[in-house]
N, C-alpha and C positions, 0 to 999 in steps of 0.2 A: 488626480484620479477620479474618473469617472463611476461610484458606486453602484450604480443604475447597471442590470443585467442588459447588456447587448444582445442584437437579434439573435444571434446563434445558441448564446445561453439561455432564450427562452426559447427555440426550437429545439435543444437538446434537453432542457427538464421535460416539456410537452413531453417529448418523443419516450424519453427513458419513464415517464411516469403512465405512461401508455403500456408499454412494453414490460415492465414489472408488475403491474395491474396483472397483465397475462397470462406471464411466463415467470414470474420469479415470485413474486407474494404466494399464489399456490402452495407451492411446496418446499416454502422455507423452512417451516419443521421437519417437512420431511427427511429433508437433506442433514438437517440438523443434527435430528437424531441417529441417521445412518452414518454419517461423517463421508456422504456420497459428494464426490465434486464433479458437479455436471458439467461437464465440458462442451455438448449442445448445447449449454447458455451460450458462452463464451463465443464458440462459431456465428451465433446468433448476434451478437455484438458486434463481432468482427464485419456483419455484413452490414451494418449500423455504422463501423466508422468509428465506433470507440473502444479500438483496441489498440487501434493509431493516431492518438487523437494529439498529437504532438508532432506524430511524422509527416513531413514533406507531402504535397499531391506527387509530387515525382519519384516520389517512392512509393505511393498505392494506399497513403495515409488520409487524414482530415485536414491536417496542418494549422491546426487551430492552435491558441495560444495558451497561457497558463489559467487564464479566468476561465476557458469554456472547459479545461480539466479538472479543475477545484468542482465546478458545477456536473461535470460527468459522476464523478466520485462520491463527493455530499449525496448527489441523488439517487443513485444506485445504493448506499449506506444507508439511507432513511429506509427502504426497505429491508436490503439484508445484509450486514457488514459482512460477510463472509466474501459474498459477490465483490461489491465492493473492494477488500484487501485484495484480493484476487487480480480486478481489472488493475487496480493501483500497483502492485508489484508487476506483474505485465508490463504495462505503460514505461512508467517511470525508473524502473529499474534492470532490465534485459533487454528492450525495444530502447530506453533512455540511453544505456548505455551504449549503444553500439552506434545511434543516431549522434552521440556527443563527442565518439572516439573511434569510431570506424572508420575505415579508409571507403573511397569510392566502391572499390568492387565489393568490400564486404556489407558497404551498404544496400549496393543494388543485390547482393543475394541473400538478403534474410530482412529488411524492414517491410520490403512488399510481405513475405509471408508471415510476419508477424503483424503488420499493421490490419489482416485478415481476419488473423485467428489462425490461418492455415496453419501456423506453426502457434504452439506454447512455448511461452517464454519461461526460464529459471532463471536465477542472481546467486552465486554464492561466493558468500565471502563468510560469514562466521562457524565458527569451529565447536567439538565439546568443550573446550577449555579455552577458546578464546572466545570471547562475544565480543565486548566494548576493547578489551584488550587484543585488537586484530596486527597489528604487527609482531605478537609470538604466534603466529600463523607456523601450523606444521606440515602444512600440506605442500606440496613442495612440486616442482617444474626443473626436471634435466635437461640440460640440452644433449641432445645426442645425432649428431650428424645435421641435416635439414630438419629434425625433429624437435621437439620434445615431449617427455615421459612425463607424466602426472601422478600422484600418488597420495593418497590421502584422504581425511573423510569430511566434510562439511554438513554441519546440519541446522536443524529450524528452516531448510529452503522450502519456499513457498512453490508448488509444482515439483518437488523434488522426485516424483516418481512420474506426472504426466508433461511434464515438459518437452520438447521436441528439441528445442538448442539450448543449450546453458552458457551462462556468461561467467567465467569463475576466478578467483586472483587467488594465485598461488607464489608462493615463494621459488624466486628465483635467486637471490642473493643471502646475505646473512640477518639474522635475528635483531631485531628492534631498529634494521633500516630501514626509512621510509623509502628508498629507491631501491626496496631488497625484495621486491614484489611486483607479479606480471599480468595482465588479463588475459586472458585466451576465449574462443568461441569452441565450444563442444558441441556435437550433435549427437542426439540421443543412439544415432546408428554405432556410433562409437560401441567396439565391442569394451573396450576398457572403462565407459563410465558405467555406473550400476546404482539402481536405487538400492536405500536400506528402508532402516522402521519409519514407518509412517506415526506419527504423532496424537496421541488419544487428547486432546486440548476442553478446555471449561469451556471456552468461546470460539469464534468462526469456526465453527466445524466441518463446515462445506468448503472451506478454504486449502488446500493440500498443503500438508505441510510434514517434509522426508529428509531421510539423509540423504546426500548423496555421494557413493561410493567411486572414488578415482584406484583405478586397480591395473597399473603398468599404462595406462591412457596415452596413447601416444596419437600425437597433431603436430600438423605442419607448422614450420614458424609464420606461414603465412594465414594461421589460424589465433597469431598474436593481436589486439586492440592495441594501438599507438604503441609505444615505446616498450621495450623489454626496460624493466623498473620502473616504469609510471603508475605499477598498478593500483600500491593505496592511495598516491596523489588522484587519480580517477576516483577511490573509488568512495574518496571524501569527498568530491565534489558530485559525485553521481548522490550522495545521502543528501545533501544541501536541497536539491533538488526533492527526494524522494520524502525531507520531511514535510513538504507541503500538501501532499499525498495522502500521508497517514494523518497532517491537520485537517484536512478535508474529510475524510475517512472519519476522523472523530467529529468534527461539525454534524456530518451527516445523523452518524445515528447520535447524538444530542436531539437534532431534530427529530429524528422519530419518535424519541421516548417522549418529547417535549409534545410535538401535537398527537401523541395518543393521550398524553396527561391529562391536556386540554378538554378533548371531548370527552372522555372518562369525567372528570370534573363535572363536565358541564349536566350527563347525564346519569349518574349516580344521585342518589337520594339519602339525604341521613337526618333523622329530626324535622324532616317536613318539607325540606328544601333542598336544592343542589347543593354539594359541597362546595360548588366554586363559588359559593356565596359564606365560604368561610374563612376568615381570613388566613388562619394556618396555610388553606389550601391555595387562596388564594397567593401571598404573599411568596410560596416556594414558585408558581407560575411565573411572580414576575422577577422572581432570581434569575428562575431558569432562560424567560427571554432578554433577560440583560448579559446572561452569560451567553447565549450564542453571538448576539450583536456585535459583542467584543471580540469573541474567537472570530467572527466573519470579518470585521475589521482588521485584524493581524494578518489572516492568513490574506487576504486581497491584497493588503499590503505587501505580503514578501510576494506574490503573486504578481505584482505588479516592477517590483525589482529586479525578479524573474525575467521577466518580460523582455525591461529594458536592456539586459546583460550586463546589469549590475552587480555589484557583491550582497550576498543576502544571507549569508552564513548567521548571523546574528537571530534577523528577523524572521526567519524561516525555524527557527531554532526555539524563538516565542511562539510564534503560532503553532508548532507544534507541542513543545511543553504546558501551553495554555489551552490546546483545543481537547488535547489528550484528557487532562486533567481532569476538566471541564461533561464530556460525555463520561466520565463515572461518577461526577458528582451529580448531573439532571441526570443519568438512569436510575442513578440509587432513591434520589428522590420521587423520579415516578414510582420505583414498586412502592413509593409510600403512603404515594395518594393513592394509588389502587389498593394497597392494604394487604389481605389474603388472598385475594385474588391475582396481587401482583408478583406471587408468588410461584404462581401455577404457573404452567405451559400452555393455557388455553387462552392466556391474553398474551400481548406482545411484549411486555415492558421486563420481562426476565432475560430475555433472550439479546435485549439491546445492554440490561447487566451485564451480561456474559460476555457479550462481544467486547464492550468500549475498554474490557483492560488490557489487552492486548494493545490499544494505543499505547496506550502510556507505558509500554516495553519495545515494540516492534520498531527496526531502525532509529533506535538508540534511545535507552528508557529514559524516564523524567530528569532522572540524578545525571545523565548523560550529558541532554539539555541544557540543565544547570550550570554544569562544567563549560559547556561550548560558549553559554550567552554570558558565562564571567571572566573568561579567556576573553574573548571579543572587545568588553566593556574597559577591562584590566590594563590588556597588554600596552 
């Protein structure tokens, strides 16, 4: 493995730390405090190339690999994790999925307009009473002639109310089968899908996050991804994927909190001197950069397993239980070095509090993790 950023991943930080400088640092409280999700970023990305930044040029994508995605994500996160989850459930999990399991045609009509923006993407698969427990999924898929009828309510979807197509697995077969489950493509035009409550959340606030309501849904069967019963087999291999995403997502804002710390440190005063000349202060600094170094080693790594079309269920499963972990432990400790002021909302380092726990739940919390990477080890 070569650890050294390649050309593209230093024209894609340049580019995104250009373009957040702009357009997204501005008014990241703003959004914050309204729980507004700007979808003119999003467009705005889309014409940038990273909203497909995985998909094929021949699909209207960037066709870049998993290291220039860890670095789209990380970077866009140092700034605002809301953004950040946002492009990351996008990418890797609506645009992922259909790019991993779609047939030809249904690739050529939806990764161009997603790899745009043209379209927003949803993912649903978790329910009120199932999260980690997704095979008692009760949402359910009839066949009914060339059709099938949808019904049920999925919620925590990211986009759930502004998404243009949704990717969804519903139950087609019976209870606690893994082949008892199907994906389907929805488009918002659909009179039978419906958003519900939008979600009042502690962190990423700008990030949407809804129910979304299946009510008589009726789609052609040629509105099925791959196999009628492949859906959870998908749609564990679509998270394997998607936790490198939220480990990136968490890398990132580590890094934010981490170089506000820094300068904070360097220019605060207490007893005569900088406090980065103290070693309390200084010694959590170099926690903090030996804890990203490691998170940035893991996740490269399954990044790199990624890559090859290797198995990375394992390692992708550390780096995200590690990277998660990790940005609540450097944000907590920046409001610490900032003190009372890291308290406030006029500095930064509350706001990357707020966001980084959402890692450590979002596509499959820590304990979830832990389960996966001692199955792995175990079996």
């Amino acid at each position: 493995m070569d650890f050294n950023y390649n050309e593209n991943q230093k024209m894609i930080a340049d580019m995104i730390r250009d373009f957040a400088d702009a357009n997204i640092r501005p008014d990241v409280m703003k959004w914050d405090e309204s729980q507004e999700f700007p979808i003119h970023i999003f467009k705005e990305l889309g014409k940038l190339g990273l909203m497909g930044v995985l998909v094929p040029t021949e699909y209207g994508g960037s066709g870049f690999t998993y290291d220039e995605y860890v670095t789209v994500i990380s970077e866009i996160a140092k700034v605002c994790g809301s953004i950040g989850l946002s492009v990351a459930a996008h990418n890797s999990l609506c645009t992922g999925h259909i790019l991993t399991f779609g047939n030809e045609e249904q690739k050529k009509n939806y990764l161009p307009k997603l790899a745009t923006a043209e379209y927003i993407g949803g993912w649903a698969l978790t329910e009120p009473n199932t999260g980690s427990d997704a095979m008692r999924m009760k949402c359910t898929a009839v066949e009914d002639g060339d059709d099938y009828i949808i019904n049920g309510t999925k919620c925590w979807i990211t986009h759930g109310k502004s998404s243009d197509v949704v990717v969804v697995i519903a139950r087609t077969g019976e209870l606690l089968d893994s082949h008892g489950m199907t994906t389907f493509i929805v488009e918002r035009s659909n009179p039978g899908l419906k958003a519900g409550k939008k979600e009042d959340k502690l962190g990423m606030r700008a990030s949407e996050t809804a129910e979304v309501i299946f009510d008589n849904c009726r789609v052609p069967k040629s509105a099925i991804l791959g196999n009628v019963g492949d859906g959870f087999i998908q749609a564990m291999k679509i998270l394997d994927g998607g936790r490198i995403s939220i480990a990136a997502l968490g890398l990132g804002i580590a890094k934010g909190a981490y170089e506000a710390s820094v300068k904070y440190a360097k220019e605060r005063e207490q007893f005569g001197k900088p406090i980065s000349e103290f070693q309390a202060i200084a010694f959590k600094i170099a926690d903090m950069a030996t804890e990203i170094e490691a998170a940035e080693l893991m996740i490269y790594h399954s990044a790199d397993l990624k890559n090859r079309g290797e198995k990375m269920t394992k390692e992708s499963a550390i780096a995200k239980y590690y990277s998660s972990e990790i940005a609540v432990k450097i944000s907590t400790d920046a409001i610490q070095i900032f003190g009372g002021y890291g308290y406030t909302k006029e500095f930064p380092v509350e706001k990357y509090y707020r966001d980084s726990k959402l890692c450590t739940i979002g596509e499959g919390t820590s304990e979830i993790q832990k389960l996966v990477i001692s199955r792995e080890i175990l079996k």
